[in-house]
C-alpha positions in Angstrom: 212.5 85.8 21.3 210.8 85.1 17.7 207.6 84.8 17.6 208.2 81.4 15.5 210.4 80.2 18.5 207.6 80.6 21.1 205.2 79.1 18.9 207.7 76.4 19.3 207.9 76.0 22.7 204.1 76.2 22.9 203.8 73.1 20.9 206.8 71.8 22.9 204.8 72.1 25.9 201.8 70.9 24.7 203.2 67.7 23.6 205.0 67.2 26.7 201.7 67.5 28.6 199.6 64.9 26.6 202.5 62.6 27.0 202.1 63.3 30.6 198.7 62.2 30.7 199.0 59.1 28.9 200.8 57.6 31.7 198.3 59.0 34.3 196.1 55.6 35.5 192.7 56.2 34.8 190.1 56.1 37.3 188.3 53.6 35.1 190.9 50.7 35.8 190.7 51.0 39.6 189.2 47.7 41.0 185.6 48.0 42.1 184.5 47.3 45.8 183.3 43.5 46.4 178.7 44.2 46.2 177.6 43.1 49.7 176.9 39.5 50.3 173.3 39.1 51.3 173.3 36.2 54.0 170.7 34.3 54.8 170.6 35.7 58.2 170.0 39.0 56.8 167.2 37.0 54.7 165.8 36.4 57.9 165.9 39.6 59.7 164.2 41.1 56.9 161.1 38.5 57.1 160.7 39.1 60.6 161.3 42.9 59.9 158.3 42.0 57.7 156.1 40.7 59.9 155.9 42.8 62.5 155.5 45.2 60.1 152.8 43.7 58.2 151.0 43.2 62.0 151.4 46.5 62.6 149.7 48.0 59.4 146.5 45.4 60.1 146.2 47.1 63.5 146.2 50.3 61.9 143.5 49.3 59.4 145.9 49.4 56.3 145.1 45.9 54.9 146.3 46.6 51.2 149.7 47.0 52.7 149.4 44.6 56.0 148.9 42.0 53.0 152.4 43.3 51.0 154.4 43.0 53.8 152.7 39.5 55.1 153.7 38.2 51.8 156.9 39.5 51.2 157.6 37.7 54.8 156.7 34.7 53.5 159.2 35.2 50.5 162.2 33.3 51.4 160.5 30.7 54.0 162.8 31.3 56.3 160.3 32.8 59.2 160.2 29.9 61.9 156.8 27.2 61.2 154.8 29.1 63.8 155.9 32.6 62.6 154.4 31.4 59.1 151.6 30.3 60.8 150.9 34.1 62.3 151.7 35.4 59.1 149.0 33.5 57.5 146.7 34.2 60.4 146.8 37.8 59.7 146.8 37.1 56.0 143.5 35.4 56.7 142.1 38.7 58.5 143.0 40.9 56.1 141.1 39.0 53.5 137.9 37.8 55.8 137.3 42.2 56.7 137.4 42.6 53.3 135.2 39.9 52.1 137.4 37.4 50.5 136.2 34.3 52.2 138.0 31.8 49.7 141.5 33.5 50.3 140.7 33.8 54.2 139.7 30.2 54.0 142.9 29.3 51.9 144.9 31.5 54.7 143.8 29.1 57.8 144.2 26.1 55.5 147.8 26.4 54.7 148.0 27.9 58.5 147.2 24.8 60.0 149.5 22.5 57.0 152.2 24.8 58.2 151.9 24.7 62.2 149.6 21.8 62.9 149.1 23.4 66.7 148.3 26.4 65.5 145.0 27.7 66.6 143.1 31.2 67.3 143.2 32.7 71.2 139.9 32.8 72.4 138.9 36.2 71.9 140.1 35.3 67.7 138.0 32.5 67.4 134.8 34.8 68.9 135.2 37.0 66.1 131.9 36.8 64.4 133.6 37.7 60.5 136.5 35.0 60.4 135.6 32.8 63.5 133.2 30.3 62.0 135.5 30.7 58.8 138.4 29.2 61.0 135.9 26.6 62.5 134.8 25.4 59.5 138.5 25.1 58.2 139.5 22.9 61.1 136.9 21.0 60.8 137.3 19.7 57.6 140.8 19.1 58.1 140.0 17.0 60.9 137.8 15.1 59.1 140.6 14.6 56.2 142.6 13.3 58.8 140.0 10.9 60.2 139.4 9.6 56.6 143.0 9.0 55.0 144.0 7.0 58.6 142.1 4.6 57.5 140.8 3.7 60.6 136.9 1.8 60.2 134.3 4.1 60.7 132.1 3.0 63.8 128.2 3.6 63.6 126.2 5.6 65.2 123.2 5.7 66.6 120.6 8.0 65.9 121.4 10.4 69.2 125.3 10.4 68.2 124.7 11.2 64.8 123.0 14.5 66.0 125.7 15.2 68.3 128.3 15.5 65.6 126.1 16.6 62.9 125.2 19.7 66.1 129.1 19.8 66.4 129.9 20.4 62.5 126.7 23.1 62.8 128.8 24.8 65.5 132.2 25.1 64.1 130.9 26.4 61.0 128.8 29.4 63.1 125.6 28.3 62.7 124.4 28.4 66.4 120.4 27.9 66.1 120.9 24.8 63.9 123.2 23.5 66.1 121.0 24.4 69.2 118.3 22.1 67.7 120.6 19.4 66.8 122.2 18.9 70.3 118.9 19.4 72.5 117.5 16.4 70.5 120.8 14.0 70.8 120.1 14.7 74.6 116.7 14.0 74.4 117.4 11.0 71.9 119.1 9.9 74.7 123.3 9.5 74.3 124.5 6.5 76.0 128.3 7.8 77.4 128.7 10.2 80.1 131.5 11.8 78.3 129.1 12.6 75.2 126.4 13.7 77.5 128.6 16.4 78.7 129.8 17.6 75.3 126.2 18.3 73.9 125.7 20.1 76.6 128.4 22.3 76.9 128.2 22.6 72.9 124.7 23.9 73.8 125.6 26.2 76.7 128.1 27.5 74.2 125.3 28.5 71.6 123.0 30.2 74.0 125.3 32.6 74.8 126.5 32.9 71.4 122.8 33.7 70.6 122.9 36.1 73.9 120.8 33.9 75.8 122.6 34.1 78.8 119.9 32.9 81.6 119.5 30.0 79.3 123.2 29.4 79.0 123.7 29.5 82.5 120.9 26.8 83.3 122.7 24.5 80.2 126.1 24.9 82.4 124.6 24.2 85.8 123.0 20.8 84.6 126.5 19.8 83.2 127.6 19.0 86.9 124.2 16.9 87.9 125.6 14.6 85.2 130.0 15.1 86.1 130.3 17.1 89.4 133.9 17.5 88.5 133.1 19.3 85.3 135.2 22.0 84.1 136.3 24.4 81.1 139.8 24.2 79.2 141.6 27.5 80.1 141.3 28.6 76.8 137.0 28.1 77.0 136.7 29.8 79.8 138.2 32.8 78.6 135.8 33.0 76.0 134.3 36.7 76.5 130.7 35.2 75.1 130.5 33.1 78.5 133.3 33.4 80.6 131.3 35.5 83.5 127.9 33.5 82.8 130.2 30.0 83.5 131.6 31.3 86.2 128.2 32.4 87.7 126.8 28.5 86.8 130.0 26.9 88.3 129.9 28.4 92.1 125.8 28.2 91.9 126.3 24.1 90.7 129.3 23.9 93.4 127.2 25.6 96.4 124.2 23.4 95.3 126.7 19.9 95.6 127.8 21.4 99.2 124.7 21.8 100.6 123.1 19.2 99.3 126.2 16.5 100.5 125.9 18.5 103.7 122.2 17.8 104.0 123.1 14.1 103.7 125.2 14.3 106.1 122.7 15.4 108.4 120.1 12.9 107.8 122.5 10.0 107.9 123.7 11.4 111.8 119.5 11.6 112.1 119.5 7.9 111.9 122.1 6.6 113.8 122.0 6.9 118.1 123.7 9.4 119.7 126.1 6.3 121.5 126.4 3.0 120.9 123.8 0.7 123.0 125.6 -0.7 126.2 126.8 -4.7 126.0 124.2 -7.0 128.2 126.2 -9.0 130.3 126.2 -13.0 129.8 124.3 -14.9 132.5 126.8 -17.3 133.7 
């Protein structure tokens, strides 16, 4: 064979080889996969993937991070009303350990505009760093509410006035002020039974607040000369500042109402005869 023959063929080949690969598809036309839909369930899984995330990292003492993941929660919305609540209760946390009273403040507020039953367990609200911060934020928002109802102010006297001025002085942490305050609206003298009872309860409260627990217990134990049947939501008496001292107050107050309704009943059986006097017959 010639060489110029093969040289030929070569090219022959060569040709028929580029042809070939002109009609080859290219892997550039082939239709791309569909991208994933994100749903908004998946939206939702990832909030509450968020959350307990965001939980987890406050326990742990990461706040920098427990605050990330609490916000990105909040992203979407999508977290039920009193999962956005929780979210913003940690939020709150996070910022009151670190100092940031405004943005702890802010937390609670939109907290409570979220979830209006939201609220702090007992142990929470004891916390001495974010506790009177949370007080002091529902109290003002009950007092908003109070105000745009429209509803006529009543007016006080000088004894009421000190009981919710004590009250405001409570919620916002301030115990000895308070203290002062409610021990002279019961010594102004308040007029209902009802109001009686809630200075002096407020006032138990701050005594052992203020570790004056001997004190405390006396406050509790005068509470039933005034209502016998007096007694402690669930969640106050699973406060851990006064939950054994209450306790302590409430069977000495019940033992002291036994005894002495038992000692009446003695004296009243003292004064009556032992049978009744026989009937004198009629002369005829």
């Amino acid at each position: 064979m010639s060489l110029i023959r093969t040289h030929r063929i070569a090219l022959a080949a060569a040709a028929l080889v580029a042809a070939a690969c002109q009609q080859l598809p290219t892997t550039d036309n082939k239709p791309q996969p569909p991208a994933p839909q994100i749903t908004e369930t998946m939206l939702r899984d990832r909030a509450e993937a968020d959350l307990a995330r965001g939980v987890q990292q406050y326990d742990a003492g990461d706040f920098d991070n427990a605050v990330k993941s609490l916000t990105s929660s909040l992203d979407h919305g999508l977290l039920s009303k009193q999962d956005q609540a929780r979210a913003r209760k940690y939020l709150a946390f996070t910022h009151c350990v670190q100092g940031r009273e405004p943005q702890c403040r802010d937390e609670f507020r939109k907290a409570f505009e979220i979830y209006p039953d939201f609220s702090l367990t007992p142990a929470e609200d004891g916390h001495p760093i974010w506790g009177p911060v949370y007080r002091s934020v529902r109290t003002q928002l009950i007092a908003e509410r109070e105000a745009a109802s429209g509803k006529p102010t009543a007016v006080l006297t000088k004894a009421e006035q000190m009981l919710v001025d004590g009250l405001v002085k409570y919620d916002a942490g301030e115990f000895a002020p308070a203290h002062t305050l409610l021990e002279g609206a019961l010594k102004e003298g308040l007029a209902k039974k009802e109001d009686q009872v809630k200075a002096m309860k407020y006032l138990a409260f701050t005594l052992c607040l203020q570790e004056k627990y001997r004190d405390c217990r006396a406050e509790f134990v005068k509470i039933y000369d005034v209502d016998p049947n007096f007694d402690l939501s669930p969640a106050e008496a699973g406060h851990p500042s006064w939950t054994h001292t209450f306790a302590a107050a409430k069977a000495q107050a019940q033992k002291a109402i036994k005894d002495k309704e038992t000692r009446e009943a003695r004296e009243k059986a003292k004064g009556q005869p032992a049978t009744a006097p026989a009937a004198v017959p009629k002369k005829p």
